[in-house]
C-alpha positions in Angstrom: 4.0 36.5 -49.4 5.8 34.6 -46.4 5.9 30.7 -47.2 5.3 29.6 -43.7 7.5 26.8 -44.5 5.7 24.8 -47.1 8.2 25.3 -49.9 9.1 21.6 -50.1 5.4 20.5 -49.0 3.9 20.0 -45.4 6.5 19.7 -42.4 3.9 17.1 -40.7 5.5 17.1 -37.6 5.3 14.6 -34.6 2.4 17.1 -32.6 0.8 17.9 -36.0 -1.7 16.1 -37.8 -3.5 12.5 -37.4 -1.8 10.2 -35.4 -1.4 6.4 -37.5 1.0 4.2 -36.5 4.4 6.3 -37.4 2.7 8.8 -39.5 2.2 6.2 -41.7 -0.1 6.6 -44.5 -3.7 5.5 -43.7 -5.4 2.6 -45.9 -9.3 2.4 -45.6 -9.8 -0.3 -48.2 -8.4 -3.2 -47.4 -8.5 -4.8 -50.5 -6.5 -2.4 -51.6 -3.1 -2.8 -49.1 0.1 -2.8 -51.1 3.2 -2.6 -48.2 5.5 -4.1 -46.6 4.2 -4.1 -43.7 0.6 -3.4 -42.3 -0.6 -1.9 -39.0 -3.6 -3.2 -37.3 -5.8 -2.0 -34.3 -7.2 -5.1 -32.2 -8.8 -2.7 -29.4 -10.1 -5.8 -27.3 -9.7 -6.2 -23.7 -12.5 -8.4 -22.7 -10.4 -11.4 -21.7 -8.6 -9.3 -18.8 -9.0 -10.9 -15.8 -8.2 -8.4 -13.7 -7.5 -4.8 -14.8 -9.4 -3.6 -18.2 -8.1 -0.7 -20.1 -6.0 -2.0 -22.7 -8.7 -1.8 -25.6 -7.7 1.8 -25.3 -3.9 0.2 -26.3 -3.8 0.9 -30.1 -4.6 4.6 -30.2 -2.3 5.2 -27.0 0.7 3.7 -29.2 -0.2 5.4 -32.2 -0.1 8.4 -30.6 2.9 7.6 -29.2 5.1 6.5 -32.1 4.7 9.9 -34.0 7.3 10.6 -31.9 8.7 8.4 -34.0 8.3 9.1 -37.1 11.2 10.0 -39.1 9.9 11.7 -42.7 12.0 11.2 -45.1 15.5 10.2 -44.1 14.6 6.6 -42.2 16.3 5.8 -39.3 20.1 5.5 -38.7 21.4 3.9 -36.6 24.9 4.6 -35.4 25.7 1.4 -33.7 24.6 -1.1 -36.0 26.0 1.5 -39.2 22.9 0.7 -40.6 19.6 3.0 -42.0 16.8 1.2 -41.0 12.9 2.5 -42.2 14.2 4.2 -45.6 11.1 5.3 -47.2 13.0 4.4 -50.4 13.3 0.9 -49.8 10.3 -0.3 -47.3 6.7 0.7 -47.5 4.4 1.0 -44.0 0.8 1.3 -43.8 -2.0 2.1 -41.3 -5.2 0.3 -42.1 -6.8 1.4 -38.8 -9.0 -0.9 -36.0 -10.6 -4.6 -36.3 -14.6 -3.3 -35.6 -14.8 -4.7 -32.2 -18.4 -5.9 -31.0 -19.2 -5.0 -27.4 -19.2 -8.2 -25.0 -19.1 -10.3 -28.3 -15.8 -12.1 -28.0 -16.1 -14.4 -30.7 -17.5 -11.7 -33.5 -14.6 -9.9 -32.2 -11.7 -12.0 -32.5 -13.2 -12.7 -35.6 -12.9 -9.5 -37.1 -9.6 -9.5 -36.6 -9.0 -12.7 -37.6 -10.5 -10.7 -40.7 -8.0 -8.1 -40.8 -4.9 -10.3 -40.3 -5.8 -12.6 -43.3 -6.5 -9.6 -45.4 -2.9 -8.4 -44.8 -1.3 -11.8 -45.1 -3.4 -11.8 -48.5 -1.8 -8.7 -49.9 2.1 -10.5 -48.9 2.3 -7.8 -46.0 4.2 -8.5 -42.2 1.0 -7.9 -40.2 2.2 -5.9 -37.4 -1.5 -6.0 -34.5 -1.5 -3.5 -31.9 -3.6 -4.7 -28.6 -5.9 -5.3 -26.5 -5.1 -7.6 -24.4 -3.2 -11.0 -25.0 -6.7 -12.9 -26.2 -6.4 -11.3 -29.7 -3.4 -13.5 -30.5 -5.7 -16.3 -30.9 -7.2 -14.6 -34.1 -3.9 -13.4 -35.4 -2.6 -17.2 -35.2 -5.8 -18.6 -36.6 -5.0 -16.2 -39.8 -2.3 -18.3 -40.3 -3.9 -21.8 -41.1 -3.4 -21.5 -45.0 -0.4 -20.1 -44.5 3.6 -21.9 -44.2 3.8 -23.4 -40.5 5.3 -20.9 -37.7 7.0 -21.3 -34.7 5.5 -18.9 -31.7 8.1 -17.0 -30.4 6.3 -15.1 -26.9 7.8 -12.4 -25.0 5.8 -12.4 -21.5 5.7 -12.1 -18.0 3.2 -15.0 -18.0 2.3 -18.6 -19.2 -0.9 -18.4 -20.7 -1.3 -21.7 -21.2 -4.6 -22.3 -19.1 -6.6 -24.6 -20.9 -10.7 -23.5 -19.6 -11.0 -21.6 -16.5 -14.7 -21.1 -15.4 -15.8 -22.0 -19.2 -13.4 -19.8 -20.7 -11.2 -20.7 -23.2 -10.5 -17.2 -25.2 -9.6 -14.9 -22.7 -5.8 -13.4 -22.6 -4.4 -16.4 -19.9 -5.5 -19.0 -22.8 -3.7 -17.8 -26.4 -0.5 -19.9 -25.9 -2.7 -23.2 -25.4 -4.6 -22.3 -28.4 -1.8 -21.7 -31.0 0.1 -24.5 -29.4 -3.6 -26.8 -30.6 -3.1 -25.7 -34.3 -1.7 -27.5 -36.7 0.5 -25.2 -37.8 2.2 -24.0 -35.5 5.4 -26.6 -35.0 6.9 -25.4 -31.3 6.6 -22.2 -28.9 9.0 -20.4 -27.1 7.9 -18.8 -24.0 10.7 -15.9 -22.7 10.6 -14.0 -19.8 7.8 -16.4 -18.0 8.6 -15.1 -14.1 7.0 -15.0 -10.9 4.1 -16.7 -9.2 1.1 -16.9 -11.1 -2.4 -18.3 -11.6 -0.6 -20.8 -14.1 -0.6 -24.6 -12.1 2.5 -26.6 -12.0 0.4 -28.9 -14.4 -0.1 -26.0 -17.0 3.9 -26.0 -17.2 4.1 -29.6 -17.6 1.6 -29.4 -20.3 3.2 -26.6 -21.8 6.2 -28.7 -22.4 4.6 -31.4 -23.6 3.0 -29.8 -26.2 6.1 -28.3 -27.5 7.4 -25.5 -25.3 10.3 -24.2 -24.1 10.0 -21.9 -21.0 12.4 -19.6 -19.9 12.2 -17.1 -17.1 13.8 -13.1 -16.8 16.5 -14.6 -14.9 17.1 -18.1 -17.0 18.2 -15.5 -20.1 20.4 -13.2 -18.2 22.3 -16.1 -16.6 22.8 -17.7 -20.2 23.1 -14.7 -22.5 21.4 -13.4 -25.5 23.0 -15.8 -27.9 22.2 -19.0 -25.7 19.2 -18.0 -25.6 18.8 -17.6 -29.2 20.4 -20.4 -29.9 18.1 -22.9 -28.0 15.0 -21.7 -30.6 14.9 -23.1 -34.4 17.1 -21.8 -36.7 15.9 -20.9 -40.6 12.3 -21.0 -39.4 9.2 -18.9 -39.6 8.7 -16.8 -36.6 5.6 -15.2 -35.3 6.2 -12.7 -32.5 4.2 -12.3 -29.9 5.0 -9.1 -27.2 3.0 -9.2 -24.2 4.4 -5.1 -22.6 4.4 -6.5 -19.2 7.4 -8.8 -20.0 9.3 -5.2 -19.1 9.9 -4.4 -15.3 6.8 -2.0 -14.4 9.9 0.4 -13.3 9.5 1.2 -17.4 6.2 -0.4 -18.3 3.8 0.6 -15.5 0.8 1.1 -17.8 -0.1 -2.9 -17.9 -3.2 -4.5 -17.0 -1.0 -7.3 -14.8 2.7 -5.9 -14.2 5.0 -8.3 -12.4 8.3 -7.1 -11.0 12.0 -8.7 -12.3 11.1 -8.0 -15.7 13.5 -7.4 -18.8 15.2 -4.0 -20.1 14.6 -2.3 -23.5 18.0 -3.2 -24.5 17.6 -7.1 -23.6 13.9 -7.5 -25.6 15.4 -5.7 -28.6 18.8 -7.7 -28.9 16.9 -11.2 -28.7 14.4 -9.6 -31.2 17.2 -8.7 -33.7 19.0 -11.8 -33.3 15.7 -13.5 -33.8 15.0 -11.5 -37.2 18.9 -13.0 -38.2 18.1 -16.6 -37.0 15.1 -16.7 -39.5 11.8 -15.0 -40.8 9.5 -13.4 -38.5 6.1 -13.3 -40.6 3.7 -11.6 -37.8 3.9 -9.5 -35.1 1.8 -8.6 -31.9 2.1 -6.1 -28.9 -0.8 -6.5 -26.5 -1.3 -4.9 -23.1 -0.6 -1.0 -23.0 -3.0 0.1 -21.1 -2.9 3.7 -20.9 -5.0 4.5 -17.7 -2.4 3.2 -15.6 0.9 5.2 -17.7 1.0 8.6 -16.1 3.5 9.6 -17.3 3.1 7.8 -21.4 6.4 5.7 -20.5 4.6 2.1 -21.4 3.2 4.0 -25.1 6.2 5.2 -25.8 8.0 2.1 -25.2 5.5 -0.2 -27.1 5.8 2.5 -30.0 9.7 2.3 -30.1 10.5 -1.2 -29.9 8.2 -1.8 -32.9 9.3 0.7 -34.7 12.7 -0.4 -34.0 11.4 -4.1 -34.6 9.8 -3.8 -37.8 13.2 -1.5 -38.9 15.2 -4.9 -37.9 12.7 -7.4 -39.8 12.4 -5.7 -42.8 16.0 -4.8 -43.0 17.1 -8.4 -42.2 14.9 -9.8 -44.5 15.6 -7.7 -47.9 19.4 -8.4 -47.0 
């Protein structure tokens, strides 16, 4: 009888099968995560103050990075000489979606708040797919028992508004919230660009809570390694990846895009010199939303520059 190619088990190709993060093996219990690193769904979008549609972020990713995802072999790569993903040597999980609570912002963050200290508990890199920007305030509230961090955000905006018409947890807020906790010791803002809703006074007060703001234009004039250079070395990093820091020419599916905005290539050298410079111990990519990506461009970009960012950070940090 004919095989059908199953000798050596199930192919489990990219267009085959269910779609977690990379192909990634699914985790329903999660007391039970034992990984490296651990996927999260934070399908929130409630804080967007202009166009919704990025709660639908998580699954369009996922679906997306099967593209990506490599079996058995890792992923070399031939400029860097290096294997990066080798099943042998790093282990990825999908633990699925924070329950999200319809018009409930607080019971939502909440739960993910939940799922990020639940990760962090098991001594996993908690990697959170969004939503919009607002669920970085639960993933950096997860972090208040934890070693202090230094907020590294790649972004087309600020968000640093303090309370705007009474709110204070939508997605122009999480940068004035983690720069309030205790334990997080400085930010650094890259990509910040264009007009925006942010007031002069929201820069100054960015600043003067600990910020460093650069814009699209302020990296490319000084280089990757200037740029690198002017955030702490040795320190604990958590990254924070807002899609429309990319020029809409290759992110269109965003919620707010904003022209001027960085190349693949620029985002995933600072992110790789960042995982040298010290330890990046969380991760977030808010903002795909999928309504407005005809053609799945913004997915699959979010879904290989994590996959290519977690490669770097675990890679970097074994070595």
């Amino acid at each position: 009888m004919a095989s059908h190619g199953y000798d050596s088990g199930r192919l489990n190709l990219p267009f085959v099968g269910i779609c977690t993060f990379g192909k990634y093996p699914y985790v329903e219990d999660w007391d039970s995560i034992d990984a490296d690193a651990a996927v999260l769904g934070a399908p929130f979008d409630f804080g967007a103050q202009w166009r919704s549609g990025a709660r639908m972020g998580p699954r369009a990713i996922r679906e997306a990075s099967t593209l990506f995802s490599f079996g058995h072999a890792g992923a070399y790569d031939f400029e860097d000489d290096i294997t990066y993903l080798d099943p042998a040597k790093v282990r990825i999980v999908d633990i699925g979606d924070a329950d999200i609570v319809h018009t409930d912002t607080l019971k939502s963050h909440a739960n993910i708040e939940y799922g990020v200290r639940k990760i962090l508990q098991a001594g996993a890199l908690p990697v959170v797919l969004g939503g919009d920007h607002s669920v970085n305030i639960p993933c950096i509230n997860a972090f208040d028992d934890q070693d202090p961090i230094h907020v590294v955000q790649i972004d087309a905006h600020l968000d640093f508004v303090d309370e705007r018409h009474g709110v204070r947890y939508g997605h122009g807020n999480p940068m004035r919230r983690a720069a309030e906790k205790a334990h997080v010791t400085g930010l650094t803002q890259i990509g910040i660009r264009n007009v925006s809703s942010t007031a002069k006074d929201g820069y100054d007060a960015a600043r003067a809570m600990g910020s460093d703001i650069q814009s699209v234009r302020h990296v490319r004039r000084m280089g990757t390694d200037a740029m690198l250079a002017r955030i702490p070395a040795g320190v604990r990093y958590y990254l924070t990846i807002d899609i429309d820091a990319f020029d809409p020419s290759i992110a269109p599916g965003t919620g707010t895009p904003s022209h001027g905005g960085f190349q693949y290539y620029e985002v995933l050298e600072l992110i790789d010199g960042l995982a040298r410079r010290g330890d990046i111990v969380g991760i977030d990519l808010v903002e795909v939303a999928p309504d407005y990506d005809q053609t799945g461009s913004t997915s699959i970009l979010a879904a290989q520059l994590l996959m290519n960012t977690l490669g770097r950070v675990l890679h970097h940090r074994k070595r």
